[in-house]
C-alpha positions in Angstrom: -31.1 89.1 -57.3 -32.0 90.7 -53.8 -30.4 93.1 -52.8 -27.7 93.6 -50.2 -26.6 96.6 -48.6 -23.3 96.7 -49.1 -22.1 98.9 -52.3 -19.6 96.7 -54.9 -16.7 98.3 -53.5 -17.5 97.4 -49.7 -17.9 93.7 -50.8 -14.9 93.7 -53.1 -13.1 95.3 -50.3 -14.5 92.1 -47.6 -14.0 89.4 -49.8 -11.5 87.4 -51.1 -11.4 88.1 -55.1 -12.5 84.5 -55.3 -15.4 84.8 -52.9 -16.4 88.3 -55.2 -16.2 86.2 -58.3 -18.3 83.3 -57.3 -20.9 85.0 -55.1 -21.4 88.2 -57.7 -20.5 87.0 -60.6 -21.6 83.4 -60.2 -18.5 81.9 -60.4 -17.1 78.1 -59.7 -14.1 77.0 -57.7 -11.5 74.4 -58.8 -13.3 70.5 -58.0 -10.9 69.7 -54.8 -9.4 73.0 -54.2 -12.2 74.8 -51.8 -11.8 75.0 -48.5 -14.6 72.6 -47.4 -14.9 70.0 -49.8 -13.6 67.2 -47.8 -14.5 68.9 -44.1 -16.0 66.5 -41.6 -16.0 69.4 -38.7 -19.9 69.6 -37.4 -21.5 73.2 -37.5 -23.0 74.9 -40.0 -22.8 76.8 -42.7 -23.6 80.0 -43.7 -23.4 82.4 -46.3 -20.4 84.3 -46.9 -22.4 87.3 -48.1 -24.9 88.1 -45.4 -24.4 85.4 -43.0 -27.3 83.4 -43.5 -26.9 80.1 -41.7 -27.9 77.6 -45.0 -26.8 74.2 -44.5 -26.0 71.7 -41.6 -22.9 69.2 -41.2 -25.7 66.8 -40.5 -26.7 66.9 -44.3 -23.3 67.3 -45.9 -21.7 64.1 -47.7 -18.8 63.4 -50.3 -20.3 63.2 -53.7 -16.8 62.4 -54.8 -17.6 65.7 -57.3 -14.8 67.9 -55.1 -17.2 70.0 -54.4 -18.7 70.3 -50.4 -22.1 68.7 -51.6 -25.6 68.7 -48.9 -29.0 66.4 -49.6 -30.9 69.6 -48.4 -30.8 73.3 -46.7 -31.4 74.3 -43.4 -34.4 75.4 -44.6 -36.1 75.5 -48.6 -36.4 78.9 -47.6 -32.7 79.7 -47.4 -31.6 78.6 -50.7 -33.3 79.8 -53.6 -33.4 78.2 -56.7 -32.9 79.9 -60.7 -33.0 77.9 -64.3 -29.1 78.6 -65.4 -28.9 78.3 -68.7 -25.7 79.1 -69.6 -22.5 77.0 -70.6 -24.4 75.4 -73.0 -26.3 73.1 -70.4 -29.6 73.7 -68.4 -29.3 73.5 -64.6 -30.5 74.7 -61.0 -28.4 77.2 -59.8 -28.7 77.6 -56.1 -28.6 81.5 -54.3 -29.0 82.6 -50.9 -32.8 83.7 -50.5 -31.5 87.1 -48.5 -29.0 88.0 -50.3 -29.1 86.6 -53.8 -25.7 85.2 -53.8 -24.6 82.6 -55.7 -23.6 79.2 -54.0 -23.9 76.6 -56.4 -26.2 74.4 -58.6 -28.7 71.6 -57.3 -28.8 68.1 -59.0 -31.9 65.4 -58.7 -28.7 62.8 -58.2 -28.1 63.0 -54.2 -28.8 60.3 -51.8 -32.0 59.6 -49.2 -33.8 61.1 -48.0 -34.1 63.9 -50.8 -32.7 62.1 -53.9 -30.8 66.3 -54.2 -27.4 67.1 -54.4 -26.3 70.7 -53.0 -23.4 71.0 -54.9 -22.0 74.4 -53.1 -18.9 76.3 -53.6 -16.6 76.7 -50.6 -15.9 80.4 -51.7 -19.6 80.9 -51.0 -19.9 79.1 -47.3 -18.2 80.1 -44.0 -18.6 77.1 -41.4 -19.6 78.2 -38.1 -18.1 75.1 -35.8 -20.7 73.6 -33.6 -20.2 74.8 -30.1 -20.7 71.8 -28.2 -19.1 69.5 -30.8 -22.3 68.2 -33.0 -23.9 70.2 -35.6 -27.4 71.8 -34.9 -30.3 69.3 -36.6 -32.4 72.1 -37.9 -34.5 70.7 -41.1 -36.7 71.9 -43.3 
């Protein structure tokens, strides 16, 4: 995991004990009861860690999983991917690059133009409303 520089405490003490438990200790939310599963506001959305900016509204779609699901990062950069091998299944969990947190898991079942689904925990994302009212069409 990279490293942050806030100690435990500090981050206990900034997030919620939800956000803690799904960031640090790789945690999952409820299906349908995050914050921004069914959010059609444009901006983007960052990590709730470091800040990172990691996805767009422009890529976000309803997977009908519950969860808020993207067909691709900002940038391949941003999110980093590790084998998870745990809960008796193998997938893709997906971290923030700069800080290591954990967002989610990746699955090879989204739509065009990737075929990916960015299947992200709310208690990992902070939208950042677009200013002007659309979202900011960064791609990788």
């Amino acid at each position: 995991m990279v490293e942050h520089n806030e100690s435990e405490e500090e981050l206990r003490a900034r997030l919620t004990p939800e956000q803690y438990q799904v960031t640090q200790q790789a945690g999952t939310e409820r299906a349908f009861s995050g914050e921004y599963w069914d959010t059609k506001a444009e901006g983007t959305y960052h990590c709730v860690v470091c800040d990172e900016e990691l996805f767009t509204s422009d890529t976000k779609y309803d997977s009908g999983s519950g969860w808020p699901s993207f067909y691709q990062p900002i940038s391949t950069e941003k999110v980093g991917e590790v084998k998870d091998a745990s809960l008796g299944m193998v997938r893709t969990e997906s971290v923030c690059s700069k800080c290591g947190a954990h967002l989610g898991h990746v699955f090879p079942d989204g739509p065009a133009p990737t075929g990916q689904r960015y299947c992200m925990n709310s208690a990992s994302l902070r939208l950042q409303p677009a200013a002007d009212g659309s979202a900011e069409a960064e791609t990788a």
